[in-house]
BALO-979263 format. One line per field, with one value per residue (C-alpha): chain; x, y, z. Coordinates in pm, whole numbers, plus 50000, padded with zeros to 5 digits. Each point is the difference from the previous one (the first is absolute). Layout:
<sites>
guba c(A ...)
xx c(X ...)
yy c(Y ...)
zz c(Z ...)
</sites>
This chain:
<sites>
guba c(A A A A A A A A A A A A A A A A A A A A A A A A A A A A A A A A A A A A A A A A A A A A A A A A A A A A A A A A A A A A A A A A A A A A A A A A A A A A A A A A A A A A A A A A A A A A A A A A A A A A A A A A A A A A A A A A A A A A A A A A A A A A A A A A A A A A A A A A A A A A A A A A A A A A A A A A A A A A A A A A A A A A A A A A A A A A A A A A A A A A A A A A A A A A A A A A A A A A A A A A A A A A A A A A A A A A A A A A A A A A A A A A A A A A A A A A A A A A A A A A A A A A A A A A A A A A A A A A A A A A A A A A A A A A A A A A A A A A A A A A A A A A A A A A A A A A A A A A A A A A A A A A A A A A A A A A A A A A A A A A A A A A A A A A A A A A A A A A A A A A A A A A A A A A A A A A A A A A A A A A A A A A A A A A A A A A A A A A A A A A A A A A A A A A A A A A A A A A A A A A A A A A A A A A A A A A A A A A A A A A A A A A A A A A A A A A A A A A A A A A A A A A A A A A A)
xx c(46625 50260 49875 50107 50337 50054 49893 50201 50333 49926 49979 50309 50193 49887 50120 50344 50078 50352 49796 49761 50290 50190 49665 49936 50357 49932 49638 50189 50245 49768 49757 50278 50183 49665 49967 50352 49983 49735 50072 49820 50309 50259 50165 49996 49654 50155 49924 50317 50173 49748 50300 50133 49715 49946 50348 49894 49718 50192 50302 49752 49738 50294 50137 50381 50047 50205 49799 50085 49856 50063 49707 49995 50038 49801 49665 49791 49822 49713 50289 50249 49619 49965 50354 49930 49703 50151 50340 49772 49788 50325 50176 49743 49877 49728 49760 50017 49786 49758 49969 49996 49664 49804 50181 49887 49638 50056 49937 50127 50305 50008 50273 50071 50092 50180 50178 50140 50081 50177 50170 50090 50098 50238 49921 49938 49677 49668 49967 49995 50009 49751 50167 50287 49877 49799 50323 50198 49715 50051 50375 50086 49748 50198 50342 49926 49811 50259 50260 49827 49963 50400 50057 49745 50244 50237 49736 49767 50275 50119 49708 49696 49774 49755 50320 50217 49716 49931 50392 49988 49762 50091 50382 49884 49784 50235 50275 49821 49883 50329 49922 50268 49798 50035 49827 50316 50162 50342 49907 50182 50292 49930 49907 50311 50103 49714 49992 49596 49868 50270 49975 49592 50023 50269 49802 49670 50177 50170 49638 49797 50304 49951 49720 49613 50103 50280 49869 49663 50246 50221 49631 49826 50319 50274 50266 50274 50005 49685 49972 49964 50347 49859 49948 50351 50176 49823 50105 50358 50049 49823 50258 50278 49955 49954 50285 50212 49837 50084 50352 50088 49814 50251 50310 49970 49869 50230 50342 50165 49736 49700 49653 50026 50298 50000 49637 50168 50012 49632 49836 50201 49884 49633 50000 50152 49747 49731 50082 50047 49676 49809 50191 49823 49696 49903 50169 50079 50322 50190 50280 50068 50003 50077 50355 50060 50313 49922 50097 49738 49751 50085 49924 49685 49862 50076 49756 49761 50003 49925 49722 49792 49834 49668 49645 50164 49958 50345 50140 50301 50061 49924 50223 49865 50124 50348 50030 49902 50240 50269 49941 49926 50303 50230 49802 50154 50359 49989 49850 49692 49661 49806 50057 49888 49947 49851 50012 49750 50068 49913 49802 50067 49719 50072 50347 49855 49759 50285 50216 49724 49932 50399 50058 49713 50034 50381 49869 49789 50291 50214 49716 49839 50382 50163 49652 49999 50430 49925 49838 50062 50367 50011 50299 49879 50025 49751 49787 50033 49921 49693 49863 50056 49854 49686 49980 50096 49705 50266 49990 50400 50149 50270 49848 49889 49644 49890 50260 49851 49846 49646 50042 50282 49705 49768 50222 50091 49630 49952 50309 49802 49705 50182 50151 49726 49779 50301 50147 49890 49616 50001 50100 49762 49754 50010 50179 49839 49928 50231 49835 50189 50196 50011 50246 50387 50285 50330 50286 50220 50347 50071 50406 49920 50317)
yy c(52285 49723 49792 50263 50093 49647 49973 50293 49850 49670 50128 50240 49685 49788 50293 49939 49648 50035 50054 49686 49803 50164 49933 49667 49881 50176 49809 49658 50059 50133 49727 49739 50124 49985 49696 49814 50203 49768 49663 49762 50044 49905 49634 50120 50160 50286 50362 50136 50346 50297 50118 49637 49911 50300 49986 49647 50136 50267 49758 49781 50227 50179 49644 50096 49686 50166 49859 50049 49661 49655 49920 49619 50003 50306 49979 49719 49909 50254 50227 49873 50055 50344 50062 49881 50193 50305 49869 49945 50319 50185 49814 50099 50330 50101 50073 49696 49847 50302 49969 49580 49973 50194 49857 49626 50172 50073 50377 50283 50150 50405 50241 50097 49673 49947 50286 49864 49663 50173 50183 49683 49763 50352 50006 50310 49987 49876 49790 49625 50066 49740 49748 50023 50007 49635 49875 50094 49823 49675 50024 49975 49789 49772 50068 49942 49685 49871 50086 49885 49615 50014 50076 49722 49738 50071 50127 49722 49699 50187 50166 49795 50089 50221 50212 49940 50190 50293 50038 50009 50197 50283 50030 49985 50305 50160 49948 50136 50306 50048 50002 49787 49834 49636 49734 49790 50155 50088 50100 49794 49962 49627 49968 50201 49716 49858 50163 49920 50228 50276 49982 50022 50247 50236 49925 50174 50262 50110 49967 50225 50232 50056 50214 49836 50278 49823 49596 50094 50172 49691 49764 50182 50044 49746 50166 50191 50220 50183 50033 50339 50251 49934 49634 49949 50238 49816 49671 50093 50203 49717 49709 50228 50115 49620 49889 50262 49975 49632 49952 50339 49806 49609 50241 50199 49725 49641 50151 49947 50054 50021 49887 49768 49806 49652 50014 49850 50196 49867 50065 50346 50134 49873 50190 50326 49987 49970 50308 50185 49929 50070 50275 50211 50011 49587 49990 49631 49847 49718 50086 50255 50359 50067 49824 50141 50270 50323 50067 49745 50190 50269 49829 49866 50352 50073 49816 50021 50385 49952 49714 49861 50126 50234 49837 49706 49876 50138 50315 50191 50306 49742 49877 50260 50289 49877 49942 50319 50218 49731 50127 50342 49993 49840 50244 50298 49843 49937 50359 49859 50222 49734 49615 49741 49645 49759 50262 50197 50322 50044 50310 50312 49908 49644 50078 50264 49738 49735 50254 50113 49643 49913 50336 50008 49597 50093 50288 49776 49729 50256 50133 49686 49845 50298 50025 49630 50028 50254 49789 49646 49802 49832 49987 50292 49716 49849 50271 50127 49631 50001 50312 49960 49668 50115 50307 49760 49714 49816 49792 49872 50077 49986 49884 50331 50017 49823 50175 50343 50266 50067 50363 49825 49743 50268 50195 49661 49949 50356 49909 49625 50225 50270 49780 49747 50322 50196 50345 50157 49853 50134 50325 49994 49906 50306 50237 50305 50055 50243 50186 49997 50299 50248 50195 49921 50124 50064 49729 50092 49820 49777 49847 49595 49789)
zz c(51010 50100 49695 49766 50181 50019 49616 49889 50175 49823 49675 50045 50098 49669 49787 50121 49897 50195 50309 50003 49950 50306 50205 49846 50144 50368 49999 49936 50261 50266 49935 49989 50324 50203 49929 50054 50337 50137 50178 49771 49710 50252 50031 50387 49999 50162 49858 49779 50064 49831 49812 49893 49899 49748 49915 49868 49830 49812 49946 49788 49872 49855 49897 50198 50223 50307 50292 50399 50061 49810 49770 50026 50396 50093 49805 49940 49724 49981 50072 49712 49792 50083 49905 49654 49908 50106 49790 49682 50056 50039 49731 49714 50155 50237 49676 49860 50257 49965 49651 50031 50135 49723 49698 50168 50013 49659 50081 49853 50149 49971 49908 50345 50050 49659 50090 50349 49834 49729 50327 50167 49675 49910 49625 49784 49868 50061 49692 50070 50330 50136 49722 50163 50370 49887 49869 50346 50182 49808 49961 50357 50095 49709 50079 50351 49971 49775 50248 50302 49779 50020 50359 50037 49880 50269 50283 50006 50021 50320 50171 49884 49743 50163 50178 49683 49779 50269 49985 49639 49945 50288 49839 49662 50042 50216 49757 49706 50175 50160 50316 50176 50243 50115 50160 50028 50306 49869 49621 49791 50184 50059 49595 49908 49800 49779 49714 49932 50320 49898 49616 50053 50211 49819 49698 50220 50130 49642 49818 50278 50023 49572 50078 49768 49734 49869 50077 49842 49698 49938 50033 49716 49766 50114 49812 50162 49680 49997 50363 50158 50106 50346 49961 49871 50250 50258 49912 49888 50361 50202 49815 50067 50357 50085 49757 50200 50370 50007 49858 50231 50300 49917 49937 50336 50252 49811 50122 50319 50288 49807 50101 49660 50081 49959 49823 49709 49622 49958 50270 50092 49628 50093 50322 49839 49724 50249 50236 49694 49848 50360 50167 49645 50269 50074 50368 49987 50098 49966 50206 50319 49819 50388 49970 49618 49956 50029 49633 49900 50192 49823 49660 50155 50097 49653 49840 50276 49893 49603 50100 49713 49738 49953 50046 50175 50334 50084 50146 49998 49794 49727 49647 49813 50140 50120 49598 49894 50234 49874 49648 50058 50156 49730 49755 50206 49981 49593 49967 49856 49969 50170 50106 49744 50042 49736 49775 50187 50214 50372 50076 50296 50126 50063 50175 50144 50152 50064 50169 50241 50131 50030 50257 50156 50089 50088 50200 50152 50108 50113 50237 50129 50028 50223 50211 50138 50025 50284 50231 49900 50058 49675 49742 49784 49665 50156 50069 49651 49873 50174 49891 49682 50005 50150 49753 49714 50133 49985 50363 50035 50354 50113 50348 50176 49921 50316 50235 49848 50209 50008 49862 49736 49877 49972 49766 49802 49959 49852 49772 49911 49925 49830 49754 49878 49888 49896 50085 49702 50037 50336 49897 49703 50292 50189 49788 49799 49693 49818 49684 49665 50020 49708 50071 49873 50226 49832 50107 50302 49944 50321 49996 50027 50055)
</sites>
């Protein structure tokens, strides 16, 4: 009798594909927090805090980066390890290492699980869907081996070469999946000025925040022309966002007072090109956010929000959608039928879809922002800055998270959570299914504007 309960749960779990993914992330962090809360993952071989240590968890199983604890001086090594996996797991979905271990056995993966991988790598159909899951297996193992050879040259000449090649490879991974961790102590505050470490890792964090879509796209045709309308808004939004993100970040912190004064013009542009690039949902720094003008915060939370793009390892409400309600929104002012870009038009259902994950996120930010306000003493900036860098997986503070509250780091957890799988896969996950309805109800005029 308990088999077939159990069994009939199971199998009304795989036929929601939302669902497995929502319980594939709560798996990795429960697993994960049990085991940074034991003593033998601690430089100190003391036990950590229950709810820091699952705030860890989530923070990198949902590849965010906010952290209550400093990750080169708290953990050791098995404990920097365990922080990895769960970064990688995280970065390229729960599923991935489900479906990993047959497709090494050379057995055949079913539709249930084509269907969750489809889920988690956010792509229409079915067709080519293992293809493209073998080609996003191999691509970051590439991108991050590559970039872990270039942090290398600089690592090894300072720490050694078997600590200079654990340090390359941990922020090479983390970069490319966006997670924002560091091994270094400070982030790159001390590297703020070589270009190498920052260029390599901009360069990971702008290639895992494309989403495997578009990368696998521009691999198999390498022409801008034919690509996709999604590949092309996605590059043209991600180049612009960064473009603007970094000169707004130089203009607003090089004047009088700033946090950049006296960097010199080279250095000051490579710094504002770097927060730009990770506050869309990295969580390195090179500077203290923590000293940055409030204004600048403001631009920071900014791009936190909008995040990187769909099937990436990055969060946010993601490049897509802040696009589309851009359009649809200059459509409405020219008193065009529908927005067009690249000469092809933008569906209801897609704006429909955009708009949806834009309130409910700002519903969200709103909520989680005005419920830790009430008991915490925090400027409200940087309240807001860390919620939405925890719902964007982004990881920047602005050097709260370890004065938090217990009940506060619960709810920022939730928020880490929240955003890796998504508000709209977590409402797919436990939502109902409506029927097609048949019936047409006449239009009721409602006065907008």
């Amino acid at each position: 009798m308990q088999k077939k309960f159990l069994r009939r749960i199971i199998d009304e779990a795989t036929d929601k594909p939302p669902l497995i993914l929502t319980m594939g992330f709560l798996i990795l962090i429960t697993i994960g927090g049990i085991i940074l809360s034991t003593p033998f993952v601690t430089q100190s071989g003391e036990r950590t805090r229950i709810v820091d240590a699952f705030f860890v968890a989530a923070s990198a199983s949902c590849v965010t980066g906010l952290s209550p604890v400093n990750t080169a001086e708290h953990w050791n090594t098995f404990g920097q390890v365990v922080i990895l996996i769960l970064i990688q797991i995280g970065g390229l979905g729960v599923m991935s290492l489900a479906s990993l271990i047959p497709l090494i056995l050379r057995k055949k993966i079913g539709i249930k699980s084509r269907l969750i991988l489809k889920e988690q790598l956010n792509i229409e159909s079915m067709s080519g869907v293992l293809r493209l899951f073998r080609y996003v297996l191999f691509f970051t193992l590439a991108v991050e081996g590559l970039g872990a050879l270039l942090l290398a040259i600089r690592f090894v000449p300072a720490y050694g070469f078997i600590k200079g090649i654990w340090f390359a490879i941990f922020h090479s991974i983390s970069a490319f999946c966006n997670a924002g961790f560091d091994i270094l102590g400070d982030s790159l505050y001390p590297l703020r000025h070589d270009y190498l470490v920052n260029l390599t890792i901009m360069a990971l964090i702008a290639i895992g925040g494309l989403g495997f879509m578009v990368t696998s796209e521009i691999y198999n045709k390498r022409e801008l022309k034919i690509l996709s309308t999604h590949s092309k808004l996605v590059l043209l939004t991600n180049l612009a966002l960064i473009v603007i993100g970094g000169l707004g970040f130089f203009a607003l912190e090089s004047i009088r007072g700033g946090i950049l004064e006296g960097e010199g013009l080279g250095n000051a542009m490579l710094i504002s090109f770097f927060q730009s690039v990770s506050a869309r949902t990295a969580g390195f720094y090179s500077i203290d956010i923590g000293q940055s003008r409030s204004s600048t915060s403001l631009l920071l939370i900014s791009l936190m929000f909008v995040g990187g793009s769909p099937g990436s390892t990055a969060g946010g409400i993601k490049t897509t959608s802040f696009i589309v309600l851009i359009l649809a929104v200059i459509s409405v002012i020219k008193n065009e039928k529908e927005p067009v870009v690249f000469n092809r038009s933008i569906s209801n259902d897609t704006i429909k879809k955009a708009l949806s994950i834009f309130m409910i996120s700002l519903f969200l930010v709103i909520l989680v922002s005005f419920t830790i306000s009430t008991w915490e003493r925090f400027n409200f900036i940087d309240i807001l800055f860390e919620t939405v860098s925890a719902l964007g997986t982004v990881g920047t503070t602005r050097g709260i998270t370890d004065q938090l509250t217990r009940a506060s780091k619960v709810i920022i957890g939730l928020c880490m959570y929240l955003g890796r799988i998504g508000p709209m896969t977590m409402a797919l996950s436990f939502g109902l299914k409506s029927d097609d309805k048949l019936i047409k109800y006449p239009e009721g005029f409602i006065s907008i504007g």
